[in-house]
MIKEKOL-923526 format. One record per residue: residue number from 1; residue in three letters; x, y, z negated of N, C-alpha, C in turn. Coordinates in steps of 0.001 Angstrom, whole numbers. Atoms other than C-alpha are relative to their C-alpha. Last residue first. Layout:
% MIKEKOL-923526
ATOM  seq  type      n_X      n_Y      n_Z     ca_X     ca_Y     ca_Z      c_X      c_Y      c_Z
ATOM  NUM   Ala        X        Y        Z        X        Y        Z        X        Y        Z
...
***
This chain:
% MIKEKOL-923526
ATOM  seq  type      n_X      n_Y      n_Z     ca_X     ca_Y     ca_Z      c_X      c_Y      c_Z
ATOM  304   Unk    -1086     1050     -199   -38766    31644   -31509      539     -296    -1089
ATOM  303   Unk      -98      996     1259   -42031    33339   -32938      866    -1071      374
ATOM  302   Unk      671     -287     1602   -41593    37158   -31666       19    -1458     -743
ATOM  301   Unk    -1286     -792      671   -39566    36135   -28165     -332      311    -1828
ATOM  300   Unk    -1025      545      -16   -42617    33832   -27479     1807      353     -460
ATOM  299   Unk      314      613      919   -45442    36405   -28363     1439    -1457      -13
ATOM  298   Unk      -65     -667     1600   -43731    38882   -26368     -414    -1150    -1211
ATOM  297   Unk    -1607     -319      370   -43375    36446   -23481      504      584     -670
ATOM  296   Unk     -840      764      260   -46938    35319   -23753     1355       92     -317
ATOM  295   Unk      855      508     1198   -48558    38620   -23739     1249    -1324     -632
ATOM  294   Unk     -736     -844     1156   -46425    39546   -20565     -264     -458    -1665
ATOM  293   Unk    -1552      487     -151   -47733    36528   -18548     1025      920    -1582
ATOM  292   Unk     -452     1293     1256   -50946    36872   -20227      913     -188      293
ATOM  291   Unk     -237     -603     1932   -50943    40710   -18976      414    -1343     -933
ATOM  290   Unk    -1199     -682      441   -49572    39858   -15331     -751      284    -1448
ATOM  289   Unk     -862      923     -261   -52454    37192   -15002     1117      392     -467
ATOM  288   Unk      263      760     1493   -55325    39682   -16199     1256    -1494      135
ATOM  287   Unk     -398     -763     1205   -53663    42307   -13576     -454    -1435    -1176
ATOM  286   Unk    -2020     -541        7   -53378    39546   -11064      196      550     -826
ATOM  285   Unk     -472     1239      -61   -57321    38343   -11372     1619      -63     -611
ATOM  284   Unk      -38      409     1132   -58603    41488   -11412      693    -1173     -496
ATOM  283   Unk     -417     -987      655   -57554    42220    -7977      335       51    -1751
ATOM  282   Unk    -1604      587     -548   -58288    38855    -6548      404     1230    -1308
ATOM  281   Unk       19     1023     1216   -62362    39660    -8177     1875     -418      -25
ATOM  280   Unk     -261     -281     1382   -61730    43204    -6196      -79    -1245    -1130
ATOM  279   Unk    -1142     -502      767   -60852    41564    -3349      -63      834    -1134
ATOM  278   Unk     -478     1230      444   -63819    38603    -3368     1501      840     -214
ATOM  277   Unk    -1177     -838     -602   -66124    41279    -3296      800     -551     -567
ATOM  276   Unk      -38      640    -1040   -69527    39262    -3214     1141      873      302
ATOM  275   Unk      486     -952     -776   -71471    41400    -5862     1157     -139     1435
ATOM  274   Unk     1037     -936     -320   -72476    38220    -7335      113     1189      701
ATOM  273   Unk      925     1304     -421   -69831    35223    -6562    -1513     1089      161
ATOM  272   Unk     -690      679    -1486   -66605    37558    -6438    -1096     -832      609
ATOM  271   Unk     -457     -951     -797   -67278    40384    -9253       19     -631     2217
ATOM  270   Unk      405     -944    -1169   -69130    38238   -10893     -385      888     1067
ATOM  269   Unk     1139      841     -368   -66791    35608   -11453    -1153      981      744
ATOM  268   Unk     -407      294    -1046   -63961    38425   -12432     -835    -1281     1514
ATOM  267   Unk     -213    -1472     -928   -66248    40133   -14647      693     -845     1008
ATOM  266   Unk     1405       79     -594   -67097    36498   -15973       61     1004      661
ATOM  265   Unk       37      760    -1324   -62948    35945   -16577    -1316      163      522
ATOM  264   Unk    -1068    -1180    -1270   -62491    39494   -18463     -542    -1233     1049
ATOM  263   Unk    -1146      182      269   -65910    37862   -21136     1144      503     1038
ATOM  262   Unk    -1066      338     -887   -68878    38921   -21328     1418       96      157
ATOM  261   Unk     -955     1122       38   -70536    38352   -24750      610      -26     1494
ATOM  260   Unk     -665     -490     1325   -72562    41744   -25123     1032    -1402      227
ATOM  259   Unk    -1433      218     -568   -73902    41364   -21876     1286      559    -1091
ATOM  258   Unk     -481    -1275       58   -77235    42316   -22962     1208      584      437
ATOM  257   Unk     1176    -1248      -17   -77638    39567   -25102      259      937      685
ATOM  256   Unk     1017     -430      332   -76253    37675   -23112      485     -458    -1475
ATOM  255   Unk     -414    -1218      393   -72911    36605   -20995    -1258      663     -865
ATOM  254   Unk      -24     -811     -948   -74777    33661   -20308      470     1483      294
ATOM  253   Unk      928    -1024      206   -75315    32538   -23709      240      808     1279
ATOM  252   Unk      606      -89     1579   -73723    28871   -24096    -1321     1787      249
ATOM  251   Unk     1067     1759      112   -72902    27629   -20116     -948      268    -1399
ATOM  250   Unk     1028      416    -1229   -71402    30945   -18890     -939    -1028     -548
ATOM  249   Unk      619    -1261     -359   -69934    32168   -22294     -911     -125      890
ATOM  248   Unk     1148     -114     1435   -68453    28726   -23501    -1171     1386       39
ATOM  247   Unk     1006      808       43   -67365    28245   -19814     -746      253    -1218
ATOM  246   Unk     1457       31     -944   -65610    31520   -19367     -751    -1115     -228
ATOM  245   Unk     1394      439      316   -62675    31927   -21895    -1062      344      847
ATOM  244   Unk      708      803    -1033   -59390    32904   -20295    -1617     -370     -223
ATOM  243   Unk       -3     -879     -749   -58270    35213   -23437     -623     -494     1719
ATOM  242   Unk     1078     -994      482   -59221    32417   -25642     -557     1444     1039
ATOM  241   Unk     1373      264     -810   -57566    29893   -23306     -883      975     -846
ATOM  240   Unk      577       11    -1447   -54691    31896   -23558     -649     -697      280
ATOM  239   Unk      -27    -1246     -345   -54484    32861   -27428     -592       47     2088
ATOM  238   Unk     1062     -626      601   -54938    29194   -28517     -250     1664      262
ATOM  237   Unk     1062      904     -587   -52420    27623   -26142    -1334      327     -823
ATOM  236   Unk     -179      336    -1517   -49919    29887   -27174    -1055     -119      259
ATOM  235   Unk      222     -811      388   -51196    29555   -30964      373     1001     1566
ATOM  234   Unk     1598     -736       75   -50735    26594   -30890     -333      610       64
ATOM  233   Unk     1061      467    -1225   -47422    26697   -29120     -659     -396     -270
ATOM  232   Unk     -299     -776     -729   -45721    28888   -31856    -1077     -411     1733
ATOM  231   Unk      669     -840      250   -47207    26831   -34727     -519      976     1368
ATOM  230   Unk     1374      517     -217   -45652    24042   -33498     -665      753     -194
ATOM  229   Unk      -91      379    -1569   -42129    26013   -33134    -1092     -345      613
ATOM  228   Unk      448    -1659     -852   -43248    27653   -36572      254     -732     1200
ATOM  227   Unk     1322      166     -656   -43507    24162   -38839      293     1234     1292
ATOM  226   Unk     -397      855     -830   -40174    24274   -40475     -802     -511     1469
ATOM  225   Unk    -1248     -366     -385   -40720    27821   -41819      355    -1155     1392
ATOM  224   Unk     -222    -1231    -1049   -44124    26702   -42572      565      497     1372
ATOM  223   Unk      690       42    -1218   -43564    23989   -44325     -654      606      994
ATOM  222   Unk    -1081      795     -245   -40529    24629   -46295     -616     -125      870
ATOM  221   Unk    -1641      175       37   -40862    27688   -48100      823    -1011      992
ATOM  220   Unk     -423    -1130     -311   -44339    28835   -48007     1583     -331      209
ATOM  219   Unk      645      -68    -1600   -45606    25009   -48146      386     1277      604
ATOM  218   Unk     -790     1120    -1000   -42852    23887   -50832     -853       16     1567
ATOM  217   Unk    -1424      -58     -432   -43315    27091   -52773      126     -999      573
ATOM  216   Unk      225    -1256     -464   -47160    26791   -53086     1652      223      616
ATOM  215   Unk       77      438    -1492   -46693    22769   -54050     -288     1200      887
ATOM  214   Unk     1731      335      159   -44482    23978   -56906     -492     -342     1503
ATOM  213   Unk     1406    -1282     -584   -40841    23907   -56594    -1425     -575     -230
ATOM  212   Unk     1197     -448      593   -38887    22000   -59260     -572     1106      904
ATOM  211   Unk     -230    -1568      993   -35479    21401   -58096     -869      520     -893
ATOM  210   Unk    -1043      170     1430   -36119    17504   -57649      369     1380     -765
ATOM  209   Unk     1280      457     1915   -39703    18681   -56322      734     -198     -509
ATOM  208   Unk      782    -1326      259   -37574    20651   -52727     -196     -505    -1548
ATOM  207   Unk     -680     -804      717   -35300    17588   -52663     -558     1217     -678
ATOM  206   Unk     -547      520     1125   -37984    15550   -52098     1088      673     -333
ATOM  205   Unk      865     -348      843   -39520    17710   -49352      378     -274    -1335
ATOM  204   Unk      165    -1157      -89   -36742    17610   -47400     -439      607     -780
ATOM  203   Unk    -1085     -167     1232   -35895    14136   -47608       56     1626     -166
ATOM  202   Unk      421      155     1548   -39124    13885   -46048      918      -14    -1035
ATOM  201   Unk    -1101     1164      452   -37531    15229   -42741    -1016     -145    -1418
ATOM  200   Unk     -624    -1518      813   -40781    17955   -40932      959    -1475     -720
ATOM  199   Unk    -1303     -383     -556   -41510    15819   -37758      614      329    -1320
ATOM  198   Unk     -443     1478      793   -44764    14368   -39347     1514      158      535
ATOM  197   Unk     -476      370     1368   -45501    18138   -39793      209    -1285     -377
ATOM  196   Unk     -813     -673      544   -45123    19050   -36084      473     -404    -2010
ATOM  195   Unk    -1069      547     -819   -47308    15941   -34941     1008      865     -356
ATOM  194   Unk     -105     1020      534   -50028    17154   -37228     1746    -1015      677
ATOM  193   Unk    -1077     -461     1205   -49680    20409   -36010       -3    -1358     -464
ATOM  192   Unk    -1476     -605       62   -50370    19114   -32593      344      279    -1090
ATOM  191   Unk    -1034      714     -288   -53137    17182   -33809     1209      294      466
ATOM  190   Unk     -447      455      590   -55028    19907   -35585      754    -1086      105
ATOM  189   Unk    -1175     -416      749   -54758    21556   -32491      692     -272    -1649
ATOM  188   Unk    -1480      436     -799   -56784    18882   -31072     1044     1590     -527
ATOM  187   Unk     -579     2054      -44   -59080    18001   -33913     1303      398      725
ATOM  186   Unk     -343     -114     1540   -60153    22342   -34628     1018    -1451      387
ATOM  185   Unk    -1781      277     -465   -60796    22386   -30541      815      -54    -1338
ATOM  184   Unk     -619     1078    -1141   -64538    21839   -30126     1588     -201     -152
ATOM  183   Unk      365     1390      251   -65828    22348   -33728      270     -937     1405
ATOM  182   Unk     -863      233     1295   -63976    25900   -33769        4    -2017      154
ATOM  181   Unk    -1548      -33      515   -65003    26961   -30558      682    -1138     -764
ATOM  180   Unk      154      910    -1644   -69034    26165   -30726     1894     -105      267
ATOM  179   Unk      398      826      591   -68623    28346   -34164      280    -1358     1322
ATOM  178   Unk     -957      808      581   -66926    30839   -32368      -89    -1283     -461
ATOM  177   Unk    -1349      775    -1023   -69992    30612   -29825     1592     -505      164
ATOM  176   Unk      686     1288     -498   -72404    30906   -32609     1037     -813      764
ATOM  175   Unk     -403      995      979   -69979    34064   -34057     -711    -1713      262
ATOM  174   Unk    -1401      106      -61   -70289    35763   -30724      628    -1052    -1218
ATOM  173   Unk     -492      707    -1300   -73847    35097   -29980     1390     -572     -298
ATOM  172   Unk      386     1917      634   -74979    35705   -33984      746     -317     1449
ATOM  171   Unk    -1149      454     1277   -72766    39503   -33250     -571    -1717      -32
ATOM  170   Unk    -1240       86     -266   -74979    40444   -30021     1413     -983     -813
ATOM  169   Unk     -557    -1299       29   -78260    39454   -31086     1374     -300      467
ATOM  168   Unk      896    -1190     -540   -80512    36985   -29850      657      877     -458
ATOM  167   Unk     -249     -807    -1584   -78330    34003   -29444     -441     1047       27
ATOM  166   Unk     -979      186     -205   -78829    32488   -32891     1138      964      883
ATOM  165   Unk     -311     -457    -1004   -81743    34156   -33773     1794      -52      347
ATOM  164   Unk    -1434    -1213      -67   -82324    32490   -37008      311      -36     1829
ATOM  163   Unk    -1233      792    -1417   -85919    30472   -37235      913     1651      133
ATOM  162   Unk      731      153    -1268   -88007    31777   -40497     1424     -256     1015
ATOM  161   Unk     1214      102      376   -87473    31419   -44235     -941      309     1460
ATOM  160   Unk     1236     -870     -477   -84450    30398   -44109    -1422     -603      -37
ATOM  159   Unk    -1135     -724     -349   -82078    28225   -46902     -622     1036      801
ATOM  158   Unk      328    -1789      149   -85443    27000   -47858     1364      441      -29
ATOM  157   Unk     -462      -60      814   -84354    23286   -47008     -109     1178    -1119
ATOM  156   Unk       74      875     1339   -86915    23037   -45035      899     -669    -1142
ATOM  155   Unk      943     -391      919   -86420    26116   -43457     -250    -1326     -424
ATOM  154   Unk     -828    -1463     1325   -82451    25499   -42939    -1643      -82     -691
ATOM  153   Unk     -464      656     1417   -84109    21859   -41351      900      768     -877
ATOM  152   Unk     1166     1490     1026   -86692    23052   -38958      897     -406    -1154
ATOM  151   Unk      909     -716      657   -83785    25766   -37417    -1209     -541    -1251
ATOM  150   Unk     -590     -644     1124   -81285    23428   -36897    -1174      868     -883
ATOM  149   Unk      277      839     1249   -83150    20926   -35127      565      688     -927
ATOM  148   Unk    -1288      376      538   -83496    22537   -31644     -602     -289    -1466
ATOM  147   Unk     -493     1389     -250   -86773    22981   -29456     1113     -755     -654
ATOM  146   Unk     1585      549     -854   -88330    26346   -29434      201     -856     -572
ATOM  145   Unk      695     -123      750   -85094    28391   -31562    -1732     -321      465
ATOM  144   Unk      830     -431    -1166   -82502    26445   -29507    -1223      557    -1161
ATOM  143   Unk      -70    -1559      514   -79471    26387   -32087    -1002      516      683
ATOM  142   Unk     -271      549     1968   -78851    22255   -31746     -943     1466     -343
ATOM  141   Unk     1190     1210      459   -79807    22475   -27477     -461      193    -1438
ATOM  140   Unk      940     -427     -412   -77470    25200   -27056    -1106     -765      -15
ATOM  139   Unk      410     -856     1501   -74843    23816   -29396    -1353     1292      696
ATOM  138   Unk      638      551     1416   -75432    20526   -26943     -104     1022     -593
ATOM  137   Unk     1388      216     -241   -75037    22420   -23594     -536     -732    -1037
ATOM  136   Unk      682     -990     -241   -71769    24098   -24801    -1741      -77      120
ATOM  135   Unk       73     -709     1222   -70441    20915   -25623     -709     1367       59
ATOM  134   Unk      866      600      464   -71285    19632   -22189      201      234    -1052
ATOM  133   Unk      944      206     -772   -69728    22695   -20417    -1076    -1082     -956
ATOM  132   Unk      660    -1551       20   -66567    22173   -22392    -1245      434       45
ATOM  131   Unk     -472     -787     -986   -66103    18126   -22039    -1031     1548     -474
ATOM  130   Unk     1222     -501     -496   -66056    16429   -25150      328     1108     1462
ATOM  129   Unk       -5      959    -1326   -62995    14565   -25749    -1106      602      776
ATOM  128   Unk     -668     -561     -891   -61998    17665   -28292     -131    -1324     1229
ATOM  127   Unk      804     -813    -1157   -65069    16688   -30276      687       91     1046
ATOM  126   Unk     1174      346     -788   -63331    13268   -31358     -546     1092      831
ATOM  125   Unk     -898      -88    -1478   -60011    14832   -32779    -1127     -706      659
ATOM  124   Unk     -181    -1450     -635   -61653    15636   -36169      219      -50      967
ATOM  123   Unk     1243     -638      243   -63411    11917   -36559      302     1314      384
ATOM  122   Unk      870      285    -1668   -60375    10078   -34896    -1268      977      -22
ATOM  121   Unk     -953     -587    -1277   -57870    11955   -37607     -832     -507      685
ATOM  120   Unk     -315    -1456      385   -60272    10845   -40668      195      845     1327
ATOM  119   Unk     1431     -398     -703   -60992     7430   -39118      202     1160     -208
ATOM  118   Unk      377      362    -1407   -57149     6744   -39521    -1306      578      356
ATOM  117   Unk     -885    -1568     -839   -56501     8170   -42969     -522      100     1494
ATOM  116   Unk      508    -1076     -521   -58405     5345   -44234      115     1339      575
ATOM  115   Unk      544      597     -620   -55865     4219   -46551    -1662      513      686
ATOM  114   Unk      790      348     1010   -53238     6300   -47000    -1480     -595      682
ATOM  113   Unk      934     1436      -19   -50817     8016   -45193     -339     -447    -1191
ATOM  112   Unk     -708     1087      400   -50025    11686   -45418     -823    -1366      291
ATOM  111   Unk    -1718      195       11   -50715    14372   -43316      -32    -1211     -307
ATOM  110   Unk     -118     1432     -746   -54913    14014   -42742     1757     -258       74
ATOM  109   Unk      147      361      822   -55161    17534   -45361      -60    -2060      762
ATOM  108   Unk     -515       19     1044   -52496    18937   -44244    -1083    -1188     -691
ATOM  107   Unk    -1367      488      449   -53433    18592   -40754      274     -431    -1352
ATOM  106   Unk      301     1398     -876   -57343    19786   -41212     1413    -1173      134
ATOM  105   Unk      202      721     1751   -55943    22948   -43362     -704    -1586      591
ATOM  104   Unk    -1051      616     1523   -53973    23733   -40562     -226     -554    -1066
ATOM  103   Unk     -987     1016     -824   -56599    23239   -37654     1311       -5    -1335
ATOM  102   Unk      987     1534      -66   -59145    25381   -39786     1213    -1179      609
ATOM  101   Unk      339      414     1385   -56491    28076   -40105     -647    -1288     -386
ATOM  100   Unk    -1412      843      536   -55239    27962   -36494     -371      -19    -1212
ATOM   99   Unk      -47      910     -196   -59160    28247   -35661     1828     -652     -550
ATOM   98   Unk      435     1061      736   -59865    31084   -37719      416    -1461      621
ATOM   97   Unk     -413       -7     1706   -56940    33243   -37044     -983     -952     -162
ATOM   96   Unk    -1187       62      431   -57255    32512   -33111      292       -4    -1216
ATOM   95   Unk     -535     1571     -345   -60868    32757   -32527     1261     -854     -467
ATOM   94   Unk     1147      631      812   -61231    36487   -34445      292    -1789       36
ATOM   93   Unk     -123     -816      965   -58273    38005   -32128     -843    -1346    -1325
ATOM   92   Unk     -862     1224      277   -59520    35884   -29267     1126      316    -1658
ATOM   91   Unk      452     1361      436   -63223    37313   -29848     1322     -936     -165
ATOM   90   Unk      718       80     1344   -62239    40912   -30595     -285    -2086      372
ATOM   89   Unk     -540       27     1098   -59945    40903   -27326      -83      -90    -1172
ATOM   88   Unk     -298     1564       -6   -63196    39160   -25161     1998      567     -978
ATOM   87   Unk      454      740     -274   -64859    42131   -25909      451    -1370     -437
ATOM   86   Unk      172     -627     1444   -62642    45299   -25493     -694    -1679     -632
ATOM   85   Unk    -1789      287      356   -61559    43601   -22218     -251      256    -1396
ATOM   84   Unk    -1050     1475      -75   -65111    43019   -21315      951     -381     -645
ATOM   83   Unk      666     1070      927   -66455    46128   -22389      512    -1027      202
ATOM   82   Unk      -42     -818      880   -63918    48315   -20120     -668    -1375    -1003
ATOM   81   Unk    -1241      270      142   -64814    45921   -17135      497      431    -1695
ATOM   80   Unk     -104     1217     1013   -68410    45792   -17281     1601     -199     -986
ATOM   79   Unk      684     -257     1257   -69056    49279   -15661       38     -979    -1075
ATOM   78   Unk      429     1234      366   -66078    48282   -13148    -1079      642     -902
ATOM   77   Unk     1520      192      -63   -64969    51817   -12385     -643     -456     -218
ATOM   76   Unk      649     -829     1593   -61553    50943   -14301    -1384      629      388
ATOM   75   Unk      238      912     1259   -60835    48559   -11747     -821      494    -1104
ATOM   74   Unk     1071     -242      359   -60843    51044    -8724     -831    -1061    -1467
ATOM   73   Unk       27    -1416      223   -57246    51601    -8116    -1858      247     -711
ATOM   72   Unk     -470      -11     1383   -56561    47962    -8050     -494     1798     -817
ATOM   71   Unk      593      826     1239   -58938    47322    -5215      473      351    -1261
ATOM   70   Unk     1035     -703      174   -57740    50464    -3583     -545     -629     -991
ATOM   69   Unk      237      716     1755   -53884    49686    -3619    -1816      550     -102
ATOM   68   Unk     -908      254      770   -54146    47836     -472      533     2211     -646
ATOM   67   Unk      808    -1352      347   -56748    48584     2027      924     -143    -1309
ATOM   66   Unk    -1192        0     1235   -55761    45360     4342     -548     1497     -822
ATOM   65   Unk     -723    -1043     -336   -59455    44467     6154     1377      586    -1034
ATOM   64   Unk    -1089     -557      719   -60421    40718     5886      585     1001      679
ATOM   63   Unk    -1333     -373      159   -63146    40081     8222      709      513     -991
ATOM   62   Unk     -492    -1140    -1017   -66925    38702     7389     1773      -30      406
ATOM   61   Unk     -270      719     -642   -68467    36699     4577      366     1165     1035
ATOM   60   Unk      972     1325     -662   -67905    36644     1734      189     -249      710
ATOM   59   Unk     1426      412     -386   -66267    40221     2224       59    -1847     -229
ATOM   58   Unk        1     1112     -138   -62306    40744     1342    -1197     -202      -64
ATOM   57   Unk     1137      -29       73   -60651    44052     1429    -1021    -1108      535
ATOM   56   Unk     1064       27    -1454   -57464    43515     1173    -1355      308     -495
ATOM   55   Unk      -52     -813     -766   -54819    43512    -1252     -866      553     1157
ATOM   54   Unk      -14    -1203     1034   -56183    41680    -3992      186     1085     1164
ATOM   53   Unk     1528     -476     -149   -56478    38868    -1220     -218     1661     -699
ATOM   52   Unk     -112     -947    -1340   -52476    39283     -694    -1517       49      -48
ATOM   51   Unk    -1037    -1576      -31   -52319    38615    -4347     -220      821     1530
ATOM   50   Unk      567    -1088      919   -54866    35852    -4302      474     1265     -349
ATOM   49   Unk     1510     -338     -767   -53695    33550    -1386     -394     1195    -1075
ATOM   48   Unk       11    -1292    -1434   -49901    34072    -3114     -934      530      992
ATOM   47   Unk     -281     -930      228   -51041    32170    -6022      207     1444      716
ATOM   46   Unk      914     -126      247   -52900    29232    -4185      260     1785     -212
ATOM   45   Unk     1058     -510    -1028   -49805    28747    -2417    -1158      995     -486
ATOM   44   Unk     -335     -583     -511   -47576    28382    -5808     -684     1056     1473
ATOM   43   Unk       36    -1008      528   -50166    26704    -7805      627      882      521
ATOM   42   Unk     1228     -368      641   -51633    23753    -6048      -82     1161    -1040
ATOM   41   Unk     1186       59     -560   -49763    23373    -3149     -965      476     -657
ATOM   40   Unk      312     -916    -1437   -46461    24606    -4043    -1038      -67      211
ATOM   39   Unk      -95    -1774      429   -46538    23347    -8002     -234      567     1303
ATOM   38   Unk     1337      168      138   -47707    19370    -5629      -95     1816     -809
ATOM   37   Unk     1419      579    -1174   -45077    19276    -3327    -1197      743    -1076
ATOM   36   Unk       92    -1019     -758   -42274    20322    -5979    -1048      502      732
ATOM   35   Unk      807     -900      847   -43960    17637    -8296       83     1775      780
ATOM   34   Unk     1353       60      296   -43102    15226    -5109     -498     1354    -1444
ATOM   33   Unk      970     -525    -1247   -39800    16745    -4477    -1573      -63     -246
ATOM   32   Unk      645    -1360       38   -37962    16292    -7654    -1351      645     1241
ATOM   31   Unk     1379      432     1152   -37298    12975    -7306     -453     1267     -303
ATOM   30   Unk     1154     1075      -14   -36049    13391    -4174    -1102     -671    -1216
ATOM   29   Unk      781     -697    -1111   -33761    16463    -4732    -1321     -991      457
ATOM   28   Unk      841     -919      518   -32301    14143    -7656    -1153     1028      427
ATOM   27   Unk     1612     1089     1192   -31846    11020    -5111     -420     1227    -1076
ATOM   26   Unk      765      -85    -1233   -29795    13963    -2290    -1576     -972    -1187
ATOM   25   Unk     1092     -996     -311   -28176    14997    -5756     -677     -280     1377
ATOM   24   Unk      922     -751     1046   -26993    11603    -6519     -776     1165      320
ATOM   23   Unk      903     1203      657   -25122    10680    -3494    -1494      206     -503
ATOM   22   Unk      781      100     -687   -23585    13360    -2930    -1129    -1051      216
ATOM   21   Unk      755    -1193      761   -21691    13214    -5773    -1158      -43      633
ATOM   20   Unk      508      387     1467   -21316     9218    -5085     -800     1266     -580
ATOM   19   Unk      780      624     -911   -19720    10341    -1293    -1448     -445    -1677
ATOM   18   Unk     -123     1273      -69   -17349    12715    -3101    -1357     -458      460
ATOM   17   Unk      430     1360      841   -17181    16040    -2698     -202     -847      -29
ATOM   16   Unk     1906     1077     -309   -15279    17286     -165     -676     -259    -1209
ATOM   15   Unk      830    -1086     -107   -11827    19632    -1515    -1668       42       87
ATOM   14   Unk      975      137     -670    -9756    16608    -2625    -1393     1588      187
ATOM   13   Unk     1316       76      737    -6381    17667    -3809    -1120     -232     1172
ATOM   12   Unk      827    -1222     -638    -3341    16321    -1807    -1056       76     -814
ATOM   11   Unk     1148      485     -883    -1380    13976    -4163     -150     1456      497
ATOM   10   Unk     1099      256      325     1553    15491    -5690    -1071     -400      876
ATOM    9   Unk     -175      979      606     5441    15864    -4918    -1411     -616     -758
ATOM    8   Unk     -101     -509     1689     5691    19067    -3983     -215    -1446     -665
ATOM    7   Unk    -1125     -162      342     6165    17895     -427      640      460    -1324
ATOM    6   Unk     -996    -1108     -861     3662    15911     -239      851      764       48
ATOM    5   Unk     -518    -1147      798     2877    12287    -1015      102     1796      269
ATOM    4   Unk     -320    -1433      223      881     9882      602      383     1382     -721
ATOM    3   Unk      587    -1320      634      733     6761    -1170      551     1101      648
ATOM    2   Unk     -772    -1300     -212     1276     3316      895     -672     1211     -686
ATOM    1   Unk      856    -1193        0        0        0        0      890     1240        0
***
């Protein structure tokens, strides 16, 4: 076997990469492709149809004329708009503190094992199988003051003394439809935290009681602290579907009383399905897209 030398007395370096490097990244580029395929099709594309719609002037049914910045320029005319945003910020505001509360004290109290623990955790995490829409159409059924069962059994309990207008004022809508909220999604964010606090080390805790903390100092001190990452994306995921919220609104009280419960996404609904101006619904769309983008990335820098 012969070794090329050269005149310095060292191999030649290899400049190519090797047949192996290459290799690999042509199979990483391939496994990557399919989810590539599917973010392009079903969120990337989609995305860019709605920005250049924003820009246009966009009929039902007819020609797309470009008219770019008008849609955006005329947002704040909206007569709904204004209320909306005011609106559906009081409900995720409101949504958000009670439901991460309910969902924490739900965790804590299904943490440890013990017997029966099991039905416990299937019983809270059951509603969340429910689909939206059909939860909505049960606490509209339960709260119906013709036909529902709540009412018949406060007055015969004499808790009331006549059927409660669930839906009929502004405020019972909004707290009905927290309520409708709470009992759909309490299970599944109480299972993410639950999954954060079986993370937390138990030698953790046990050191905490050999010093003598109380169980106030070992949840301000240890579980918490240790808890915030889970916290951080409940509370994620509880802020932007709050701020997204349309089915519990469409399906539970129709934006009603009065349109006291519409929410930014029903302005954008209809903006595009009733008064059939599919670039001002685009329009709205982007600004309420760029705010949860921003939203998120403050709230992410704040509970890293």
């Amino acid at each position: 076997m012969t070794l090329t030398i050269t005149r310095s007395g060292r191999r030649p370096a290899h400049t190519a990469p090797s047949a192996r490097w290459r290799s690999r990244k042509v199979q990483g580029w391939l496994y990557a492709a399919p989810t590539a395929v599917i973010v392009g099709v079903l969120f990337i594309a989609p995305l860019a149809l709605v920005v250049w719609m924003s820009l246009n002037r966009w009929p039902l049914l007819g020609q797309a004329t470009f008219n770019a910045p008008d849609n955006y320029l005329k947002i704040g005319d909206n007569p709904l708009f204004i209320d909306a945003v005011l609106f559906t910020l009081k409900y995720t505001a409101i949504t958000t503190v009670l439901l991460s509360a309910v969902a924490l004290g739900l965790a804590l109290l299904v943490q440890d094992r013990r017997p029966g623990i099991g039905f416990f955790r299937t019983a809270f995490f059951l509603p969340g199988a429910v689909g939206f829409a059909a939860a909505g159409l049960l606490f509209y059924g339960m709260l119906n003051n013709d036909f529902g069962p709540i009412d018949p059994l406060l007055q015969a309990l004499h808790i009331t003394s006549e059927p409660v207008k669930w839906i009929g004022t502004p405020n019972m809508a909004l707290f009905s439809t927290i309520a409708l909220v709470l009992w759909r999604f309490a299970g599944f964010n109480m299972l993410i935290l639950l999954t954060g606090l079986q993370a937390i080390p138990t030698e953790v805790y046990e050191a905490a009681r050999s010093d003598g903390a109380n169980r106030r100092q070992v949840f301000t001190k240890i579980t918490l602290p240790l808890l915030r990452p889970t916290l951080a994306l409940m509370l994620i995921l509880s802020v932007t579907g709050s701020l997204l919220a349309f089915d519990q609104f469409f399906v539970f009280t129709n934006g009603g009383p009065d349109n006291s419960t519409v929410s930014m996404v029903m302005v954008v609904y209809r903006d595009a399905f009733f008064r059939f101006d599919l670039g001002g619904a685009a329009a709205l769309s982007v600004v309420l897209l760029v705010a949860l983008v921003g939203l998120n990335t403050v709230m992410m820098r704040r509970l890293r």
